[in-house]
MDTraj code that builds the backbone (N, CA, C; nanometers):
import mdtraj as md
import numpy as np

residues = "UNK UNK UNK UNK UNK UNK UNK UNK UNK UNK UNK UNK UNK UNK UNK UNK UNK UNK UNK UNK UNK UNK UNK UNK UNK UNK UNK UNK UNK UNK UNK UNK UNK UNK UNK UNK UNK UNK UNK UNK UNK UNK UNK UNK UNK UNK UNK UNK UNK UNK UNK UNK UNK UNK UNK UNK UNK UNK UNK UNK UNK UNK UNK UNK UNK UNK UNK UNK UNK UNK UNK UNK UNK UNK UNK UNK UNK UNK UNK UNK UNK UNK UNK UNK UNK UNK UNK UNK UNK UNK UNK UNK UNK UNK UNK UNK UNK UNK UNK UNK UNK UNK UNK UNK UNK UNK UNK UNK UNK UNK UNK UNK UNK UNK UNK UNK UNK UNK UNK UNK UNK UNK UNK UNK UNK UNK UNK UNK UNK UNK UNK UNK UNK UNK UNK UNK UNK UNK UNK".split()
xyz = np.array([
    [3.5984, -13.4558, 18.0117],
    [3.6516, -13.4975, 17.8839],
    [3.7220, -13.6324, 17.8955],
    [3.7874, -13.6453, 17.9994],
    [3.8395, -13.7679, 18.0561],
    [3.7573, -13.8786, 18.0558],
    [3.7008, -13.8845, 18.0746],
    [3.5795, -13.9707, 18.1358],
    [3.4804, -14.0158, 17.9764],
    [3.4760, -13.9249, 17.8910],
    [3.4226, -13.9475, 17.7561],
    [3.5034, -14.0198, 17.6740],
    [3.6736, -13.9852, 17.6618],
    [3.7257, -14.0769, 17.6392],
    [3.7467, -14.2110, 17.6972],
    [3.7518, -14.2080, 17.8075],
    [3.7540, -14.3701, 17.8560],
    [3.6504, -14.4760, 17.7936],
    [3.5140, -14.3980, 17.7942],
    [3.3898, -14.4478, 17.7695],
    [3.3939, -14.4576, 17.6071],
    [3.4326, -14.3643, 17.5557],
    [3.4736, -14.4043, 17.3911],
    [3.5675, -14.5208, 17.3458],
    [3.6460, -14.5498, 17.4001],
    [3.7693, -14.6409, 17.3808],
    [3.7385, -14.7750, 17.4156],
    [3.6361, -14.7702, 17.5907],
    [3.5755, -14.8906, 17.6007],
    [3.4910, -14.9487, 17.4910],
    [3.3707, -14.8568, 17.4768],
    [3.2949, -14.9251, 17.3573],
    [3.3329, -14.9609, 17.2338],
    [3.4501, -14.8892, 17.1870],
    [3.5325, -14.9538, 17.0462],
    [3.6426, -15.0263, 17.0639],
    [3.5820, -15.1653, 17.1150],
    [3.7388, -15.2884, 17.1252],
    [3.8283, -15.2851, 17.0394],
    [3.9366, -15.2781, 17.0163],
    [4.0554, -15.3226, 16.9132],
    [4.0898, -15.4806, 16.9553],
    [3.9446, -15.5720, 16.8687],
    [3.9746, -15.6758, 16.8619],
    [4.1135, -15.7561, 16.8118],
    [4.1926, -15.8466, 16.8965],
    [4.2557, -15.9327, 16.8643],
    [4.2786, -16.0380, 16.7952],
    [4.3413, -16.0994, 16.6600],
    [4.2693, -16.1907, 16.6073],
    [4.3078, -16.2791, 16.6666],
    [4.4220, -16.3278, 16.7796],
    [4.4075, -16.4396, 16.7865],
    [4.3260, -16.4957, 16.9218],
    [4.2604, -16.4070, 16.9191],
    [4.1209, -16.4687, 17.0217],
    [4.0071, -16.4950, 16.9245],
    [4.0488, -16.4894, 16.8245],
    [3.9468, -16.5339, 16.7407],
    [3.9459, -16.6379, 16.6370],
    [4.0827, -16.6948, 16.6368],
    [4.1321, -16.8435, 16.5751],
    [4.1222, -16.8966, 16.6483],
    [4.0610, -17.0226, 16.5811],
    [4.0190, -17.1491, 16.6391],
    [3.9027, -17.2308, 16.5959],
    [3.8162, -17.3241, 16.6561],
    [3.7200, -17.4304, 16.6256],
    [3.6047, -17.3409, 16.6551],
    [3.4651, -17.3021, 16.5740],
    [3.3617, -17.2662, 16.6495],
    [3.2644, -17.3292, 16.6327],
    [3.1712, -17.4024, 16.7616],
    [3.0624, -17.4628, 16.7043],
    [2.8914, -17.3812, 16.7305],
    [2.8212, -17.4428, 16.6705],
    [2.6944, -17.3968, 16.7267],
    [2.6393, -17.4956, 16.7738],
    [2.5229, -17.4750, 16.8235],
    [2.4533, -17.6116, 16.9101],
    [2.3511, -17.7063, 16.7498],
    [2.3428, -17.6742, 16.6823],
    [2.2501, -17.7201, 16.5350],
    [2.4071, -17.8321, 16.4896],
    [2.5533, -17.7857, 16.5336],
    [2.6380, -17.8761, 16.5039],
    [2.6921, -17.8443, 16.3985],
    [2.6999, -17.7030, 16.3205],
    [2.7483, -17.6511, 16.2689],
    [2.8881, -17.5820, 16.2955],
    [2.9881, -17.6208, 16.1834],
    [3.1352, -17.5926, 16.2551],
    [3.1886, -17.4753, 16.1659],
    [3.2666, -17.3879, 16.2223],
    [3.3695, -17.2864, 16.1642],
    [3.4997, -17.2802, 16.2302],
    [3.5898, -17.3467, 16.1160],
    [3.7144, -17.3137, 16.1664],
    [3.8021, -17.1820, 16.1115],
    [3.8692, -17.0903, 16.2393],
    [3.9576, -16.9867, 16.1869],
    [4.0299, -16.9781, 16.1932],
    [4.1226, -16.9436, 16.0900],
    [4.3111, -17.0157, 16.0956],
    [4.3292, -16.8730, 16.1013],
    [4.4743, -16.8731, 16.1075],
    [4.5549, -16.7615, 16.2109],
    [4.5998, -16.6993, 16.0337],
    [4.5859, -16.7321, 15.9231],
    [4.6149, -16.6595, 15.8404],
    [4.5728, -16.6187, 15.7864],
    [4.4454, -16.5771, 15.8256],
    [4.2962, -16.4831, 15.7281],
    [4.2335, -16.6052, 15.6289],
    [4.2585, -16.7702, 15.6564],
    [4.1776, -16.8561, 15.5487],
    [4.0418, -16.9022, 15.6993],
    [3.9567, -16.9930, 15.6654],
    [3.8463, -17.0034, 15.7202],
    [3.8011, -17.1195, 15.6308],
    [3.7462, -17.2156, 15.7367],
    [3.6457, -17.3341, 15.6739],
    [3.5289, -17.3280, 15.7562],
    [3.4075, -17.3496, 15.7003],
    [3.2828, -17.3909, 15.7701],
    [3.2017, -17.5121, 15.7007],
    [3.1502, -17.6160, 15.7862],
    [3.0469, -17.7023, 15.7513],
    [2.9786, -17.7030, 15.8228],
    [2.8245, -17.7676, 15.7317],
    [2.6981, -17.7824, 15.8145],
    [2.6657, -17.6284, 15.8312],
    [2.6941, -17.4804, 15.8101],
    [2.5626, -17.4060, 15.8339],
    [2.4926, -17.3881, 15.7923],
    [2.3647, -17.3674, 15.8902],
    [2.2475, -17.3752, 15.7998],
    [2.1951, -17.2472, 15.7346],
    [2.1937, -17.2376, 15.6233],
    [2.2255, -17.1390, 15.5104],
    [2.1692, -17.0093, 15.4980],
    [1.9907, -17.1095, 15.5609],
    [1.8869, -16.9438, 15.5861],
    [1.9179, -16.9591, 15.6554],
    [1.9658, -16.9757, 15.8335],
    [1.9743, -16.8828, 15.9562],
    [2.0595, -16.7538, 15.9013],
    [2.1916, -16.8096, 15.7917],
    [2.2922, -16.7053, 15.7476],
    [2.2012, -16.5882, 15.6155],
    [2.1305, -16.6708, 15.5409],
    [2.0868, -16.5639, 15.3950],
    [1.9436, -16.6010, 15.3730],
    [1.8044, -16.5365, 15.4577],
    [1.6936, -16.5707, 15.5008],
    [1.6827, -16.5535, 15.3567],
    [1.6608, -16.6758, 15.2919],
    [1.5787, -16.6418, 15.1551],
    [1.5326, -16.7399, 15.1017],
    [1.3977, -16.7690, 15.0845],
    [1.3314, -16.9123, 15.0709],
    [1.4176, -17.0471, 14.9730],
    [1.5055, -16.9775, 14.8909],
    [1.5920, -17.0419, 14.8015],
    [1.7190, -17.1365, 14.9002],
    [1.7154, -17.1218, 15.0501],
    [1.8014, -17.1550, 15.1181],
    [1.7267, -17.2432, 15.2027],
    [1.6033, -17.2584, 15.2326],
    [1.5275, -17.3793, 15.3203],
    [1.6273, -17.4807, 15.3166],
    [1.6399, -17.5274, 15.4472],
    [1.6656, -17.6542, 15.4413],
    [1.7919, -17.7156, 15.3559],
    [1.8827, -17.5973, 15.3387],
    [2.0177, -17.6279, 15.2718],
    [2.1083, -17.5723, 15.3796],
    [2.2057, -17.6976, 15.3609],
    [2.3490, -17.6449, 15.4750],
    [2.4844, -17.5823, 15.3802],
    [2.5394, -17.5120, 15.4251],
    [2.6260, -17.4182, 15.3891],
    [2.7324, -17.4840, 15.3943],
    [2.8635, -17.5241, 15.3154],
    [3.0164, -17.5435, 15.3481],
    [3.0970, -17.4806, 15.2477],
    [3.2200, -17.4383, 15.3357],
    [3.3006, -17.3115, 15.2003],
    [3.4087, -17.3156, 15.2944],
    [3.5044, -17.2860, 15.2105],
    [3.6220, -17.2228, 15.2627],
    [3.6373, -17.1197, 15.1815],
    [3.6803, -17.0143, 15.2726],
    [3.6956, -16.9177, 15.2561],
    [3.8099, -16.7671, 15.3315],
    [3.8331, -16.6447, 15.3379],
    [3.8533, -16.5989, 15.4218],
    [3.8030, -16.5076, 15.5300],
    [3.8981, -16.4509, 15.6134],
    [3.8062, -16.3727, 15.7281],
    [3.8847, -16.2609, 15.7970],
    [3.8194, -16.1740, 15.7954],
    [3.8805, -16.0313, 15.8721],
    [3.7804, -15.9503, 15.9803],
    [3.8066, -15.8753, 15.9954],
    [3.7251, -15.7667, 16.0921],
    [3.6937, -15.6479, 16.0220],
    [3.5636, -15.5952, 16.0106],
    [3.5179, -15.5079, 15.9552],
    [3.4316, -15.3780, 16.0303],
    [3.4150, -15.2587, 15.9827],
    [3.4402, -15.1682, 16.0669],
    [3.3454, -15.0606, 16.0538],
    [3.2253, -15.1623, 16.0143],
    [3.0878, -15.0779, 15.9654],
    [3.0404, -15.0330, 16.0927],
    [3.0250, -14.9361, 16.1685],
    [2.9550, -14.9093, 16.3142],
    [3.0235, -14.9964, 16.3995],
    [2.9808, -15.0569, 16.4299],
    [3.0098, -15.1508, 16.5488],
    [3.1461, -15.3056, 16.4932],
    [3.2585, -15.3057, 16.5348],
    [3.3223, -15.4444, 16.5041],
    [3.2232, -15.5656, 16.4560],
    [3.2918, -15.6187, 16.3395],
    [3.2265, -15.7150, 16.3562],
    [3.3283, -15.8332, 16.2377],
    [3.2926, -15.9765, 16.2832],
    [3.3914, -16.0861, 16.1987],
    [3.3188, -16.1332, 16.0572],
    [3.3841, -16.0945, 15.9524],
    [3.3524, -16.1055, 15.8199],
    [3.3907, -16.2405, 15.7637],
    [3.3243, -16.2996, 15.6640],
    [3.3453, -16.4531, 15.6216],
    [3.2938, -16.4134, 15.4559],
    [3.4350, -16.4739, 15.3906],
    [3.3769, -16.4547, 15.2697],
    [3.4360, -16.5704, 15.1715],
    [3.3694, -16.5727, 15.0652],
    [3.3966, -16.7344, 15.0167],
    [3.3813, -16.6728, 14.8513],
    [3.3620, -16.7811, 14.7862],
    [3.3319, -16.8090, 14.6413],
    [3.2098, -16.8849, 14.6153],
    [3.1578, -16.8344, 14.5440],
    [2.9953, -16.9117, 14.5032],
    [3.0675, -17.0197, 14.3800],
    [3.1654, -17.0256, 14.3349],
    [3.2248, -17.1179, 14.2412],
    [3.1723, -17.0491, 14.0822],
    [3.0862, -16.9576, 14.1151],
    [3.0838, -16.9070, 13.9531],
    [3.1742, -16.7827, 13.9392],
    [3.1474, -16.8103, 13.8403],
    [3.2915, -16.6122, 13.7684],
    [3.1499, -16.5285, 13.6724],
    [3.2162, -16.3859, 13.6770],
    [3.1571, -16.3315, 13.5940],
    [3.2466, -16.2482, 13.5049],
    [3.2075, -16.1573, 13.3907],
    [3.3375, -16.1030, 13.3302],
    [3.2685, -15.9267, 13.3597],
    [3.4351, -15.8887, 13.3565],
    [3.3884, -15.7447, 13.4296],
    [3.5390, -15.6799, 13.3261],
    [3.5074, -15.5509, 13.2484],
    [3.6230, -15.4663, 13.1913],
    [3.7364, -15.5975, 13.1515],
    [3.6589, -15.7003, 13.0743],
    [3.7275, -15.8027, 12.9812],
    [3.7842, -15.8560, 13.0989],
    [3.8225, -15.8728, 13.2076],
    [3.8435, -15.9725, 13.3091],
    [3.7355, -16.0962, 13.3862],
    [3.7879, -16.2049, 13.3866],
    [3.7318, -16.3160, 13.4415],
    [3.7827, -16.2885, 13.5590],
    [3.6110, -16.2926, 13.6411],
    [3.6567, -16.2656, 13.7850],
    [3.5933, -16.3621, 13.8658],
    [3.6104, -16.4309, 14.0262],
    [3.5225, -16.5051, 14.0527],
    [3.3917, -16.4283, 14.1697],
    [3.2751, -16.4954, 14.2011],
    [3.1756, -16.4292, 14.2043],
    [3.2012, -16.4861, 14.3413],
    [3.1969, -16.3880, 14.4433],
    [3.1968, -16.4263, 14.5899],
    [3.0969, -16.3297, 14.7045],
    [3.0300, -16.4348, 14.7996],
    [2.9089, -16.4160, 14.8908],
    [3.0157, -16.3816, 15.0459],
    [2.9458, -16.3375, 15.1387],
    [2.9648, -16.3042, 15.2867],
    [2.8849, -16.2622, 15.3654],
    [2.9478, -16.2538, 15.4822],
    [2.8552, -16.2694, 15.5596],
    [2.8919, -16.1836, 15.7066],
    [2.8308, -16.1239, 15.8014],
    [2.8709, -16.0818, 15.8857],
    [2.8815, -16.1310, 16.0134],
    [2.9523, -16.1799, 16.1497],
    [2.8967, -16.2432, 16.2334],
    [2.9043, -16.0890, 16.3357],
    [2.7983, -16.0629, 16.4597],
    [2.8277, -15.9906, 16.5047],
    [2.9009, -16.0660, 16.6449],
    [3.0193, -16.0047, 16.7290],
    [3.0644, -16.0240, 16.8225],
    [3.0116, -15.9814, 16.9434],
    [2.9719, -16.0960, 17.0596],
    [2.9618, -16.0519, 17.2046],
    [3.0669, -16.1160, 17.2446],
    [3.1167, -16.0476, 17.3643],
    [3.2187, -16.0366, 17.4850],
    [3.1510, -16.0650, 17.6153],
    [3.2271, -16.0406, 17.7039],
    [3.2039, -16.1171, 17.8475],
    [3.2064, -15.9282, 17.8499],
    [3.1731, -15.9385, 18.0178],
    [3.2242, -15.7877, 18.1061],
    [3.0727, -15.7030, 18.0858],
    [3.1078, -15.5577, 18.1608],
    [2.9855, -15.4775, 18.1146],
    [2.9530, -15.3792, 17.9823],
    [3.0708, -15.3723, 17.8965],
    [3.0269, -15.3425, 17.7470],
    [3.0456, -15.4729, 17.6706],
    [3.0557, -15.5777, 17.7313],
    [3.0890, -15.7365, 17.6582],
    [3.1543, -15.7219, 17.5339],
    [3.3012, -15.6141, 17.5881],
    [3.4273, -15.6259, 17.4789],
    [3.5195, -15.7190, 17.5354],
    [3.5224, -15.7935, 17.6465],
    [3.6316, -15.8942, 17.6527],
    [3.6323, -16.0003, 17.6079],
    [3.7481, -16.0668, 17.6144],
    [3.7180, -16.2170, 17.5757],
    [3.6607, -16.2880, 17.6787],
    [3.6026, -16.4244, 17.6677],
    [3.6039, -16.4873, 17.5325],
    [3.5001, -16.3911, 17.4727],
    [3.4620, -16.4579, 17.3709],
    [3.3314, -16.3706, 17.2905],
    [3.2897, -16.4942, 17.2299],
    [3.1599, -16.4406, 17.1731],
    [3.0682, -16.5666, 17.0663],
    [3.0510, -16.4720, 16.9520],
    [3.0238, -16.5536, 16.8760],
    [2.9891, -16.5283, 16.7523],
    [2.8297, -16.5299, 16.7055],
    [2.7926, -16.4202, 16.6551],
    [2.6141, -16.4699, 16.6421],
    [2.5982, -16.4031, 16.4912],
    [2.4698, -16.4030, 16.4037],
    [2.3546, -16.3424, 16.3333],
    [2.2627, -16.3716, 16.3936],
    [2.1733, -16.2796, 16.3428],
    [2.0465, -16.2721, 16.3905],
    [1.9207, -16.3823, 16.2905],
    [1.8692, -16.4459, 16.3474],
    [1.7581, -16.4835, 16.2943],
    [1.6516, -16.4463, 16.2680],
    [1.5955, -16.3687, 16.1925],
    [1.4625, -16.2618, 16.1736],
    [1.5197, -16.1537, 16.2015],
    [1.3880, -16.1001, 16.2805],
    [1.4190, -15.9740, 16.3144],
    [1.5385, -15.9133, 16.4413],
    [1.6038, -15.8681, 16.3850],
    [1.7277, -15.8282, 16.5012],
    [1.6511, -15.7182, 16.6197],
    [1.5548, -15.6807, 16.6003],
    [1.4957, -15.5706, 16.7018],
    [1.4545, -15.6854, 16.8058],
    [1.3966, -15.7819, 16.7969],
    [1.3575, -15.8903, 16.8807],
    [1.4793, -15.9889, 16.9922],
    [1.4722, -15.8598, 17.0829],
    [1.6178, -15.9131, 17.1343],
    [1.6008, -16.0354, 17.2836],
    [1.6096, -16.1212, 17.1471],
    [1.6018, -16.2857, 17.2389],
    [1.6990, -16.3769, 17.2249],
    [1.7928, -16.4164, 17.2902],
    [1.8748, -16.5416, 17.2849],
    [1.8144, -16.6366, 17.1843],
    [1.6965, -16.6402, 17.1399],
    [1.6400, -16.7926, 17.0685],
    [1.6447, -16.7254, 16.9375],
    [1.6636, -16.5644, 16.9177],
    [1.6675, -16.5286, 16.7780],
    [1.8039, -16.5080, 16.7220],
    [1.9008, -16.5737, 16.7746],
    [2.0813, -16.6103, 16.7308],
    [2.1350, -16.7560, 16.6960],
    [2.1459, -16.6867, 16.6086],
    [2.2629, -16.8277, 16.5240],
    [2.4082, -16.7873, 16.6622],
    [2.4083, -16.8832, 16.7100],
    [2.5467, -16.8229, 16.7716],
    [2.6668, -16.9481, 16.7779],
    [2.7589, -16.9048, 16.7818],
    [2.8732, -16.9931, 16.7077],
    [2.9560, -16.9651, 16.8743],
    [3.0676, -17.1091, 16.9661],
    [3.0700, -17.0754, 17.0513],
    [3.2386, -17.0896, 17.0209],
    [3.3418, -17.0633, 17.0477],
    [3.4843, -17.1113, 17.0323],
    [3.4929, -17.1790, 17.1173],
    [3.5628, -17.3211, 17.0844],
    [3.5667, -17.4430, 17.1564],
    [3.6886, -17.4570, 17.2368],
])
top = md.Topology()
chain = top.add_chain()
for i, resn in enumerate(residues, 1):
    res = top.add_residue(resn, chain, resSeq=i)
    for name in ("N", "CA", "C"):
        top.add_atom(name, md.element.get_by_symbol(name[0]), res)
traj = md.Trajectory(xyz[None], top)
């Protein structure tokens, strides 16, 4: 039973955020910065690696926005912004906002330590290749 817990606790990091503020780049030269107070800026990403949808060819992404940790299955760093439009909802003007998930790798043998990178997947996520990640590196 011992031994199941250890192995449970390893695989679910209680990520830190402040290993996760800071400058991140990718090699395409795309930047995300994460401030220590849940705000977030990014320029230059490129939009389909983030939202594969032919409406995104060849368009780069910039937003500020914020960012937390989310807790769908596996950890992972959330980015969320404003598309700049509103919609009205139960007579309230609300604004209309997009996100995004990055998944986290770590160093070590469940690669929960720091440092970590930041990635999505490009296509298909079953295709497990280094050349199919957007990956974002902290500088």
């Amino acid at each position: 039973m011992g031994l199941f817990l250890f192995f449970q606790s390893c695989s679910n990091p209680k990520f830190e955020r402040k290993n996760f503020v800071g400058t991140w780049k990718s090699k395409d030269g795309a930047v995300i910065e994460i401030y220590e107070n849940g705000k977030c800026k990014a320029v230059g990403l490129n939009h389909y690696n983030i939202h594969p949808f032919d409406q995104y060819k060849n368009q780069l992404l910039n937003f500020e926005g914020t960012w937390d940790f989310t807790n769908k299955g596996e950890p992972k760093l959330h980015l969320s912004y404003s598309t700049g439009k509103t919609y009205q909802y139960k007579g309230d003007t609300n604004q209309s906002k997009n996100g995004f998930d990055f998944n986290i790798a770590g160093q070590g043998l469940l690669e929960n330590k720091p440092p970590f990178d930041l990635y999505v997947f490009i296509g298909d996520p079953d295709d497990i290749d280094e050349s199919n990640k957007y990956k974002f590196v902290k500088q």
